[in-house]
N, C-alpha and C positions, 0 to 999 in steps of 0.2 A: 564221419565229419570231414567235412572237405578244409586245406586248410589254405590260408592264401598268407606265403611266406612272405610277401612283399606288405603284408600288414604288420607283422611282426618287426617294425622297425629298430626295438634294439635288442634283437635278438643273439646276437653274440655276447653283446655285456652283461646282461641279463646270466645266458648260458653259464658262461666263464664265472660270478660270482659265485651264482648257485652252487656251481660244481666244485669249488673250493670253500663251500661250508657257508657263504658268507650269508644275512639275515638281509633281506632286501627289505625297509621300513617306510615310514613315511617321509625319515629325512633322506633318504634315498630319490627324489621328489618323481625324477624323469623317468628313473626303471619303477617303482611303485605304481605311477599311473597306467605306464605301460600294462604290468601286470593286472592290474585292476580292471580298466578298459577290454584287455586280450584274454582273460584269466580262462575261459575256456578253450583257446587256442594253444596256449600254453602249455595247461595242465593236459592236454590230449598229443602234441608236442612232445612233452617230456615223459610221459607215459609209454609211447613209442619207443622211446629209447631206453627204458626203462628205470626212470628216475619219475619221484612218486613228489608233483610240486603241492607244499601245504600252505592253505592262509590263515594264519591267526587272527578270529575276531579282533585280537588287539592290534591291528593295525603290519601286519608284516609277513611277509612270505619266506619258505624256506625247502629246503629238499630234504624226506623223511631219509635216514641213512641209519644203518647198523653202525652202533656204537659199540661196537666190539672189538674194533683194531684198537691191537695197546696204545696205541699215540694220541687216539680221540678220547680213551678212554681213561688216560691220565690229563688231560684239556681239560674234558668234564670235572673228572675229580676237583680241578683245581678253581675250577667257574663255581661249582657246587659247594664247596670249603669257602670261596671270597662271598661268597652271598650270604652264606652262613655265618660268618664272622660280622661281614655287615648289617647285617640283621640286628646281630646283637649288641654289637657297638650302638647303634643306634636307639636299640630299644636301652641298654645301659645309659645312656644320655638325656634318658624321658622322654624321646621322641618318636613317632610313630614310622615306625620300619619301610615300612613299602613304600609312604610319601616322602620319609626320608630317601632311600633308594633311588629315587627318582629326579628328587629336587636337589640334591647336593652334589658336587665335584667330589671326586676322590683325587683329595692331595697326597701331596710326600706325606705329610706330616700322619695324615689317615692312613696308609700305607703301614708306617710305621708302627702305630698304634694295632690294627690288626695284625700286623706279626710279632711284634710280643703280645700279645694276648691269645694268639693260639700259635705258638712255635710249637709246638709238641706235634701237631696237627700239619702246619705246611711242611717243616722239617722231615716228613714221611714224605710228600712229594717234591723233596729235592728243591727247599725255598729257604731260603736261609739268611735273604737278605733283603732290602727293600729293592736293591738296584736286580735283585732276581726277581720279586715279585713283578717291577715296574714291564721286563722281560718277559717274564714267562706268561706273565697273565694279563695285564694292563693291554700289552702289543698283542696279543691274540684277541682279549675282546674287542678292539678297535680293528682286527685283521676279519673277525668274523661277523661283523654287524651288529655288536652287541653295547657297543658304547662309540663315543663322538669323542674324537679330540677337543680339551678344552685347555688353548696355550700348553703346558708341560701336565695339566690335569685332566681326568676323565670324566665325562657324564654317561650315563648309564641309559640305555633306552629302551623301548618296550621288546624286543624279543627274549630279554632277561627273564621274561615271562616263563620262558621253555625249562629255565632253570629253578626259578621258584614254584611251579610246580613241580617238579619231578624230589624236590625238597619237602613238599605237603606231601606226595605220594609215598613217598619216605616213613615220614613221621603219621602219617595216617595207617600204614602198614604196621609202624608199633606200636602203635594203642593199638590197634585190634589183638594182635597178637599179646599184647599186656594183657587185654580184658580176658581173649580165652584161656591164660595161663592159671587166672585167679578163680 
C-alpha cells in the first residue's frame, strides 16, 4: 500500500492521543472523521510501526496494547470496579443499567454513594475518598477518552464499551466454570 502522508492531515494528534491510551470517539468530531475517511491509511500506518489501530462498531477507535504493565493494570482495575459499582447503583434504583450508564452524569453526590457502597472493594485500590476517586478515576476517564467533562461532572461515552465487556467476559467465564463444577 502506497501511502500519501500529505493525506493524513492530522496525523500527529491523532498519533499522540492513540499513543497515550486515549479513545478517539465520535465526540472527537475532526480526528474521528479523519480516521474514518483514512482508516486504511492509518491502520497500515500504525501497523508499520507496530501499533495494532482497532474500530469499535460502536463508534470509536483505539490502540490494542498489553495490559500488563502494573500502572494500566491498576487503571483497569479501577475503570472495571466504577462500572461495576455503577451498574449496580443503578440497577438498585430500578433503572436500566447500560441506558442509565449513558444517560446520566456522574455527580459528587454519585461518587459518594459508590464508595460507600463498595469501600471494601476501592479501599484495595488505594480509593478511600471521593476527592481520590474524583482523581484517580474521573481525571483518567476524561484523560483516556472514556467520558466528557460535564461543568465539575462526568458523562460516560461509548468506548466504556471496552470495559463492559471485558466485565461480561468476566462473569460469563463464571457461569461456565459454575456449570462444570456442578
Amino acid at each position: 500500500m502506497q501511502l500519501n502522508l500529505d493525506e493524513l492531515t492530522q496525523l500527529a494528534e491523532i498519533s499522540k492521543k492513540l499513543s497515550n491510551g486515549y479513545h478517539i470517539s465520535e465526540q472527537d468530531f475532526a480526528l474521528w472523521q479523519e480516521l474514518d475517511l483514512q482508516e486504511d491509511s492509518y491502520t497500515a500506518l500504525f501497523g508499520a510501526l507496530g501499533n495494532t489501530l482497532k474500530r469499535d462498531s460502536r463508534g470509536f477507535f483505539y490502540f490494542e496494547v498489553d495490559d500488563a504493565t502494573a500502572s494500566m493494570g491498576k487503571i483497569s482495575r479501577l475503570f472495571a470496579l466504577t462500572l461495576f459499582a455503577l451498574v449496580e447503583f443503578y440497577a438498585d434504583k430500578g433503572q436500566d443499567p447500560l441506558r442509565a450508564l449513558f444517560e446520566h452524569e456522574i455527580t459528587t453526590e454519585i461518587w459518594g454513594q459508590l464508595l460507600q457502597q463498595q469501600y471494601h472493594l476501592f479501599e484495595q485500590l488505594e480509593i478511600f475518598s471521593v476527592t481520590d476517586m474524583k482523581r484517580e478515576i474521573a481525571n483518567r476517564l476524561l484523560r483516556y477518552g472514556l467520558a466528557r467533562p460535564s461543568g465539575d461532572q462526568i458523562k460516560l461515552l461509548s468506548p466504556v464499551y471496552r470495559y463492559l465487556d471485558a466485565l461480561m467476559d468476566v462473569d460469563h467465564s463464571a457461569v461456565t466454570e459454575e456449570k462444570a463444577d456442578v
